[in-house]
N, C-alpha and C positions, 0 to 999 in steps of 0.2 A: 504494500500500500504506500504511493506517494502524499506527500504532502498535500495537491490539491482535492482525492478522495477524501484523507482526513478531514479537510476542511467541508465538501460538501458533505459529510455524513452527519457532520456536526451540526453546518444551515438548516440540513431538509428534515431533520430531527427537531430545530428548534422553531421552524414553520409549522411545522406540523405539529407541533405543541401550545401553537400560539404562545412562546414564551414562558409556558409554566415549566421551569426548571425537574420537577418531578415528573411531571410527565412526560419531557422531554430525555429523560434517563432513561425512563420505560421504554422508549420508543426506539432510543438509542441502542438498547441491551436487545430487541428484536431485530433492528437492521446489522449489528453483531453475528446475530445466529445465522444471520444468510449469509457466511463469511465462513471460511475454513481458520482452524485455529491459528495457525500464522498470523493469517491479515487480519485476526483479534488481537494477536502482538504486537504486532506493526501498531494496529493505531495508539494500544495502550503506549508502548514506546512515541508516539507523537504527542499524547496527551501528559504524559509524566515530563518531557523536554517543555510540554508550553509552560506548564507546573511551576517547574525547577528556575523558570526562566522568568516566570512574573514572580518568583520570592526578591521584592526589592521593598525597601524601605518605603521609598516613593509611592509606590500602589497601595500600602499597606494604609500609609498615609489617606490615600484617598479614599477606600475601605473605610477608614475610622470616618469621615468627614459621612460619606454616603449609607453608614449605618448606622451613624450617632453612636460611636466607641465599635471596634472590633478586638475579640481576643484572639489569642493564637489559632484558635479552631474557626474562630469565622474569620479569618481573615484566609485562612486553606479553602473554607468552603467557599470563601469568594470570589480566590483563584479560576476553581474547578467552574463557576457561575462564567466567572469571565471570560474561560475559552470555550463556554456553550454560547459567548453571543456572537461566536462568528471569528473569522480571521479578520475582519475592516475594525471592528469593535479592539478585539484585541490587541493587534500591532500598534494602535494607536494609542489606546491607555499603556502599553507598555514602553511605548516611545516617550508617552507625556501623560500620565494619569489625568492631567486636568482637564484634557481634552475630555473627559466621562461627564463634565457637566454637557457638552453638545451633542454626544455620543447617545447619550439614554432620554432620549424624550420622556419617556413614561416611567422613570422610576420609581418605584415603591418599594421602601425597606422594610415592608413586612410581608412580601410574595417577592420580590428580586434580593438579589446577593449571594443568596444561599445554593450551590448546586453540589453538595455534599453527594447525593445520589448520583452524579455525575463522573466524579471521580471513583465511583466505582461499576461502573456498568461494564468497561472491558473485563474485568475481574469475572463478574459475575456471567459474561458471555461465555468466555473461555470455560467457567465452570461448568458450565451447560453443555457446552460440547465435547468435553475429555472428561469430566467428571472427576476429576483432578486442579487444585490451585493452581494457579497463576504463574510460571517460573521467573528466576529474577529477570529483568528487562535486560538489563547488561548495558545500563547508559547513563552516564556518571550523575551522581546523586544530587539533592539540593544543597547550598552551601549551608553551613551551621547557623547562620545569621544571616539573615537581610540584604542585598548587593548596598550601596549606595550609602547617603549622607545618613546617621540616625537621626528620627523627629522623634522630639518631645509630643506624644501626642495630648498632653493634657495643658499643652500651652495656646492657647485656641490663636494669640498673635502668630503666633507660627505655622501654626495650620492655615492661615488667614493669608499668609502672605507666600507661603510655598503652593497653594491651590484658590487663586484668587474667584477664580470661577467657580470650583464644587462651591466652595466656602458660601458666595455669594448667594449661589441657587439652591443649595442642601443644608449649611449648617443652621440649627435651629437658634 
């Protein structure tokens, strides 16, 4: 599976979910089972690289602003949310988080953020069809911490002035 599959199984999963992160897993983990195990692995391996590759302080940052505080677990689940919104969605917050204030028209942080189920649907694909876990991906891990500058995230000046836009349209 190349890159651009990944990315449409990702879209036509989250079209056809209308958005809803859950059901968009569900739907994920059946266009999964029409797939031979390998190209379960394959994608998982695409989705564990976007994973690994939005642990930045910066996103983590815009996470806290666009959920009113995130902890360690929702800021993973937020990841996972964020490469269910697509490759254009993505690249872009990972480029510059703040771009997610023009990116998300209809945000709601009580149905968006969260796509915890998403990060694990290859998993559970792969289960389905070998009947057997996941083996390890063999594609170098997340870093221990965060890429980038640390934010204080309880200093809302700082939040204010490293994400001018979320800040403006999101923070309460």
């Amino acid at each position: 599976m190349d890159e651009t599959e990944f990315w449409e199984l990702v879209d036509t999963s989250r079209e056809a979910a209308e958005g809803d992160p859950d059901e968009q897993a569900d739907l994920l983990v059946e266009r999964l089972l029409g797939l031979d195990p390998d190209s379960v692995l394959d994608f998982a391996r695409h989705f564990e690289a976007r994973y690994n590759r939005a642990y930045t302080w910066d996103l983590w940052g815009a996470a806290w602003i666009l959920l009113d505080g995130a902890s360690d677990d929702a800021f993973d689940f937020f990841r996972c949310w964020l490469i269910g919104q697509g490759r254009d969605v993505y690249e872009h917050a990972v480029h510059d988080p703040d771009q997610l204030a023009e990116l998300l028209p209809d945000f709601d942080d009580e149905v968006d953020g969260d796509g915890e189920e998403l990060g694990y649907a290859a998993d559970e694909a792969y289960e389905q069809l070998t009947g057997v876990v996941a083996p390890e991906l063999g594609i170098p891990a997340a870093p221990p911490e965060p890429t980038g500058t640390p934010i204080d995230f309880e200093n809302q000046k700082v939040l204010e002035e490293r994400f001018p836009r979320l800040w403006e349209r999101f923070a309460d």
